[in-house]
C-alpha positions in Angstrom: 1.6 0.2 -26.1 2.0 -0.1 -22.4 2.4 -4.4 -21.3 -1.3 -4.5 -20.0 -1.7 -8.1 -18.8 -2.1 -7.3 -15.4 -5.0 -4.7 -16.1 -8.9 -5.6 -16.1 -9.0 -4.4 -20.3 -12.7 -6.5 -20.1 -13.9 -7.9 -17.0 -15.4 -10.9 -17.2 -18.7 -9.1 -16.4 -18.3 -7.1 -19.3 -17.3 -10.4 -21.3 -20.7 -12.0 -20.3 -22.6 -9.7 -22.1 -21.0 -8.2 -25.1 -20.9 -10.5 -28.6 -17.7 -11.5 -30.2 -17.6 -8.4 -32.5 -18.4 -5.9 -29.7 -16.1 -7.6 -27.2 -12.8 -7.0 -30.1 -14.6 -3.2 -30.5 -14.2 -2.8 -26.9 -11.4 -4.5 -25.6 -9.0 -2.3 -28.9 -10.8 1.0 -27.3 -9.8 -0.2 -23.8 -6.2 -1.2 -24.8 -6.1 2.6 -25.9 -7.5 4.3 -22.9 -5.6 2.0 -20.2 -2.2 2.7 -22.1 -2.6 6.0 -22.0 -3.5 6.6 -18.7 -0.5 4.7 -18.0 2.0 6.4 -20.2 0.2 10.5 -20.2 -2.3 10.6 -17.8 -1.5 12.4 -15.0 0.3 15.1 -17.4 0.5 14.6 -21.3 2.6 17.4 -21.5 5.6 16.1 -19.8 4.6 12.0 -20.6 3.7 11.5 -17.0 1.4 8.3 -16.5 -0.6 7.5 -13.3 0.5 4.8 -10.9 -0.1 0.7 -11.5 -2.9 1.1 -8.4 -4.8 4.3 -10.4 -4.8 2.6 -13.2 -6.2 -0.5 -12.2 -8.6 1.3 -9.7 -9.7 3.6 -12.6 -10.3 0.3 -14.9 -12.9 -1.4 -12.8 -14.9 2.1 -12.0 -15.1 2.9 -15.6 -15.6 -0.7 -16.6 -18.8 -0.9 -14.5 -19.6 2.5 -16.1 -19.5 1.3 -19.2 -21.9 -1.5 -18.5 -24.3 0.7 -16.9 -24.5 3.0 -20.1 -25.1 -0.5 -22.2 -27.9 -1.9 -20.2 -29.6 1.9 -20.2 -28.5 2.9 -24.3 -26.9 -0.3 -25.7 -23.5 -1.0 -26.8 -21.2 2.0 -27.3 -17.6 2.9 -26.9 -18.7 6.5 -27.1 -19.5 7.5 -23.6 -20.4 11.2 -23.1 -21.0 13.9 -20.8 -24.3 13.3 -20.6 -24.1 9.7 -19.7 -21.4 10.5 -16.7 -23.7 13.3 -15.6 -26.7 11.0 -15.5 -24.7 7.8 -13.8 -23.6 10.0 -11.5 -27.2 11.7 -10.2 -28.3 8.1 -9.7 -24.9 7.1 -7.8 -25.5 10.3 -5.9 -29.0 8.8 -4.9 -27.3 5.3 -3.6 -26.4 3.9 -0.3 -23.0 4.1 -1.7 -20.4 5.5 0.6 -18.8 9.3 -0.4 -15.6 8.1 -0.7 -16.9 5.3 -3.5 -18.8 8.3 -5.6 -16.0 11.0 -5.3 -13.4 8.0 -6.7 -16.3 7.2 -9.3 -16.2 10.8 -10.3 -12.1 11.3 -10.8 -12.1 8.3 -12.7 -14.4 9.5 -15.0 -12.9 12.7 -15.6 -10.1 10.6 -16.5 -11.4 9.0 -19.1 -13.1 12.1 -20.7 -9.6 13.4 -20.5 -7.9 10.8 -22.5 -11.1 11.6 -25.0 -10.4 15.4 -24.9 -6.4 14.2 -25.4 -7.1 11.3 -28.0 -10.9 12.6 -30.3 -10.8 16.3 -29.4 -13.5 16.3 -27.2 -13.9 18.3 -24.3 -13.2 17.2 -20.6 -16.2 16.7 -18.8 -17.0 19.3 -16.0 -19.5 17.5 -13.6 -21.9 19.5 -12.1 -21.7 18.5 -9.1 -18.9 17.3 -6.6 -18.1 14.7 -3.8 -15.6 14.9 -1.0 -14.3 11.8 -0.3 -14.7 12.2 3.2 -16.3 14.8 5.5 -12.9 14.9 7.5 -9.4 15.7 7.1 -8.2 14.1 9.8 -6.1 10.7 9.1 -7.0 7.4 10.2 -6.4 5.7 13.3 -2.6 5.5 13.9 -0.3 4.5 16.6 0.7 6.6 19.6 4.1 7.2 20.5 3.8 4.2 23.1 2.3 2.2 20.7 5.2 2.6 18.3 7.4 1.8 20.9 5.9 -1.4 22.3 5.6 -2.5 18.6 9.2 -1.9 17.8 9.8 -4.0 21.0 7.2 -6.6 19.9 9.0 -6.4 16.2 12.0 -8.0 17.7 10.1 -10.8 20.0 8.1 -11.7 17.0 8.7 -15.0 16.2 11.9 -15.6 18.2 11.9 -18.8 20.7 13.9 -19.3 23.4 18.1 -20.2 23.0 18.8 -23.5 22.6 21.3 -23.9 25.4 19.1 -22.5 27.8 16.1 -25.7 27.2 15.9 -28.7 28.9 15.9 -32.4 26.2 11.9 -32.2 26.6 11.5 -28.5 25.9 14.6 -28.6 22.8 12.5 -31.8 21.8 8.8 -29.4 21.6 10.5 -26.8 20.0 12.4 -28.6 17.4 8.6 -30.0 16.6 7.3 -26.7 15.7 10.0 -25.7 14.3 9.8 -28.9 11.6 6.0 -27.6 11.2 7.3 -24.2 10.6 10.0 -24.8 8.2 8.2 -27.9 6.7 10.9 -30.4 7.1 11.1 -33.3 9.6 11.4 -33.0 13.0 15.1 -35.2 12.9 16.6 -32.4 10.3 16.1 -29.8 12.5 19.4 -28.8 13.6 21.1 -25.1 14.7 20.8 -23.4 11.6 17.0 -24.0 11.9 17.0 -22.4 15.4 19.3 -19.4 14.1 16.4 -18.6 11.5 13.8 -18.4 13.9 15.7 -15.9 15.7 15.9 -14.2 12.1 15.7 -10.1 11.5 13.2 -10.2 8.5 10.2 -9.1 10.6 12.4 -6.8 13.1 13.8 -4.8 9.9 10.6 -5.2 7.8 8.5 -3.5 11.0 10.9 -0.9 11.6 11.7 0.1 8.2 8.2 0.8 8.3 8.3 2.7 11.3 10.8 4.8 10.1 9.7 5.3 6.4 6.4 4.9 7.0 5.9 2.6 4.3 3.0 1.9 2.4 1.4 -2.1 1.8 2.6 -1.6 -1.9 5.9 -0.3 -0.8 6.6 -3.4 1.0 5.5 -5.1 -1.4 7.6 -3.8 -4.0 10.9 -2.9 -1.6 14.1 -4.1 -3.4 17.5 -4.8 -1.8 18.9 -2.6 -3.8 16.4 0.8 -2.1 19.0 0.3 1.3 21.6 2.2 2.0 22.9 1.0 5.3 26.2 3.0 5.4 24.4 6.7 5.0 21.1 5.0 6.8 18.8 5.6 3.8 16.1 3.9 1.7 16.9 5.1 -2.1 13.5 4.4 -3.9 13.9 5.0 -7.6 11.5 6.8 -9.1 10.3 3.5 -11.4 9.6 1.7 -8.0 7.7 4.2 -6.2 4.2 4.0 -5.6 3.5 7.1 -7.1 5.7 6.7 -9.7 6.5 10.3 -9.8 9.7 11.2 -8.1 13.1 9.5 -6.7 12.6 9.6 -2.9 15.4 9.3 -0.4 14.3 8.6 3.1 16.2 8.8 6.5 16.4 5.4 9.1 17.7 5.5 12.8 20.7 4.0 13.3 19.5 0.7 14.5 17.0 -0.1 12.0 20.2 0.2 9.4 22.1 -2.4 11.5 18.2 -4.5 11.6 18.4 -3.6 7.9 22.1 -4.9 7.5 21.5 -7.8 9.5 18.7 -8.8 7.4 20.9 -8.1 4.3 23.2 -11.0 5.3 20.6 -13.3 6.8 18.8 -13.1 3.5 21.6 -14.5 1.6 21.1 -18.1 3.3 17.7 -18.7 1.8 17.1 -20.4 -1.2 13.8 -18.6 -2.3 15.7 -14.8 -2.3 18.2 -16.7 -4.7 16.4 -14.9 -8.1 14.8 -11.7 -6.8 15.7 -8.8 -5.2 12.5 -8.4 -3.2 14.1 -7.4 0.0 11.2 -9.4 2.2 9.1 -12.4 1.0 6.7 -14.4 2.9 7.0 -17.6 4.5 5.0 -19.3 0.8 7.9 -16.7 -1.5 5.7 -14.0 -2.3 5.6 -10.8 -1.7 3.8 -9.4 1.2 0.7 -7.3 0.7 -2.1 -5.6 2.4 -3.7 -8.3 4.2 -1.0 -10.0 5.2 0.6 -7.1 6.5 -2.1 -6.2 8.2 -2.3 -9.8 10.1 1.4 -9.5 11.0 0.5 -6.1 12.4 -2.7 -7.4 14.3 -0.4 -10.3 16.0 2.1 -7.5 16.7 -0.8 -5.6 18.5 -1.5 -8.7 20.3 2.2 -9.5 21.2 2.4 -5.9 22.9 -1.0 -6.2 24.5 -2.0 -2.8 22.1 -5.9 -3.6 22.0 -7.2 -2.6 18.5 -10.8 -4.4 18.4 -12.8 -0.8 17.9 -9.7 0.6 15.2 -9.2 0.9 11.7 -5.5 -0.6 12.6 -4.6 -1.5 9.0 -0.6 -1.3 7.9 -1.5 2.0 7.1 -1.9 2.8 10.9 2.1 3.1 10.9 2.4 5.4 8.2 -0.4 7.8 9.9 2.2 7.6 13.4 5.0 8.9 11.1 3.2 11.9 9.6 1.3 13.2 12.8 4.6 13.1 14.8 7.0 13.6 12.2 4.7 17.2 11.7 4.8 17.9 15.6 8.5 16.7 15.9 9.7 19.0 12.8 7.4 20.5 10.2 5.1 19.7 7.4 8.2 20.2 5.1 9.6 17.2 6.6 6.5 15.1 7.1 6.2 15.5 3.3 9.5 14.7 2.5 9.7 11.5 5.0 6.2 10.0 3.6 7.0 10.6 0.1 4.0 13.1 -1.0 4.3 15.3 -4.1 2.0 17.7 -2.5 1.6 19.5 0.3 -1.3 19.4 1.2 -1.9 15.6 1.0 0.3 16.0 4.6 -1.9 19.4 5.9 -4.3 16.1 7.0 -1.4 15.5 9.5 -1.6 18.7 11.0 -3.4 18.2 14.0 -2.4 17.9 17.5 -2.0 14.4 18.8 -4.0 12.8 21.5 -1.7 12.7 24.0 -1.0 16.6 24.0 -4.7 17.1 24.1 -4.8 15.0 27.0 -2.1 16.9 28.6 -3.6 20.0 27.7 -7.4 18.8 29.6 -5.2 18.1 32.8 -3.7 21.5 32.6 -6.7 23.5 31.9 -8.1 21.6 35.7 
């Protein structure tokens, strides 16, 4: 059985209302779907699980499933077609967003799958359907200026002036938030301090991301050993990927491989990288995820003057500028290849002619 400590096997909400006996009843059944999924979900056939982020996505929609069918038929581990098809009417009926009920939807067709695989059952065939959204078109992402000024802001980012160049007062101000930043007094502050603030962890981590169009959980998960700075490659294993379907290999520029190299080395001198391989940790040692990425990216916006008050301009927003001008640059071929997709037509959603060319095309037409 699949390690499932980090899953939601009962949520507490669920907890609060079961008693002892029914809470060991459900918990075993959940232990049994949620390894599953994990281990032959996506295809029994060839023993190939769904992602950490499906899984865990897919245990809190059918968890709050679950407790809808107690409080409307009482306690059961035997959910059917009929209770999914009535659930889902009265979703249908909510204020609920279409993206909420179509992800409702696929996760309960998962779990009536791992019925039809486990009991013999059949798979549930919902009568009715729900696009997740009512366009193709990706989210906001950055133009090609953007990406530039960004890339540019990626190496300002943190940096302070060198230390030769200051006057005693101004060395004095800096070397006090510099103890603030580093937590360490302001008399231990010495060159080696001012050498880290002129570090390449963000610089490589923003253009990696550029390049790869990374998502949150791939920075999150990135490992030293992914770069490949003599062939100017990321080598993520399948194991590490966040689809967990396929090794990917994905091409860098030149000079985010020498960001990349130079971050290599820097890393070495910091205590907290001592036991992990996480190729970029955050200033408390932890991995960075989607909202702090998407704060660095805001104050990166900020840097570059990039005004993003009426935008979805999550970490995501980088990925999107690989895939619309990776398609318009190339082809969808290597859009898909770049951004890691299985299938095609996850990337036919970056088919679309950029802004800028439209614009162009509006002054052309007169």
């Amino acid at each position: 059985m699949k390690d499932l400590d980090k899953y939601p096997v009962v949520t507490d909400p669920s907890s609060e209302i079961l008693n002892p006996k029914e809470l060991l009843d459900y918990r075993e059944a959940r232990e049994d779907f949620l390894s599953w999924l994990l281990a032959f979900g996506k295809d029994p056939s060839t023993a190939t699980g769904y992602s950490r982020d499906t899984v865990l996505r897919t245990a809190y929609r059918t968890d709050q499933f679950n407790r809808w069918v107690w409080q409307n038929h009482g306690y059961t581990t035997n959910f059917t077609h009929d209770h999914a098809d009535a659930y889902m009417r009265e979703l249908a009926f909510s204020d609920k967003s279409r993206t909420h009920k179509a992800n409702t939807q696929k996760s309960l067709k998962r779990y009536f799958k791992w019925t039809a695989y486990a009991r013999g059952s059949d798979e549930w065939e919902p009568a009715h359907s729900f696009s997740s959204s009512s366009s193709p078109n990706p989210r906001d992402y950055l133009t090609i200026e953007e990406r530039v000024r960004i890339r540019e802001a990626a190496l300002e980012y943190g940096s302070i002036p060198a230390y030769g160049g200051l006057t005693p007062d101004e060395r004095d101000r800096w070397k006090a938030l510099l103890a603030q930043r580093f937590g360490k007094p302001k008399s231990e502050v010495g060159s080696e301090d001012w050498d880290r603030a002129n570090g390449w962890k963000f610089t490589s981590l923003v253009w990696t991301s550029l390049d790869a169009g990374l998502r949150p959980v791939e920075v999150e998960r990135a490992q030293t050993t992914w770069v490949d700075v003599e062939n100017q490659l990321l080598r993520i294993p399948r194991e590490e990927s966040s689809k967990n379907e396929d090794n990917w290999v994905v091409g860098l520029t030149e000079r985010t491989a020498d960001a990349l190299e130079r971050w290599l080395d820097e890393r070495e001198m910091y205590s907290r990288y001592d036991d992990t391989n996480i190729l970029w940790l955050t200033r408390e040692g932890n991995p960075y995820q989607t909202s702090s990425l998407r704060s660095l990216l805001q104050r990166l916006c900020d840097l570059a003057d990039i005004p993003y008050e009426n935008r979805r301009m999550s970490w995501y927003a980088i990925r999107h500028s690989v895939g619309t001008y990776m398609t318009r640059e190339e082809d969808l071929a290597a859009a898909q290849a770049q951004l890691r997709h299985k299938s095609e037509q996850t990337t036919m959603k970056y088919d679309q002619t950029p802004v800028e060319d439209r614009r162009e095309a509006l002054d052309r037409m007169g």
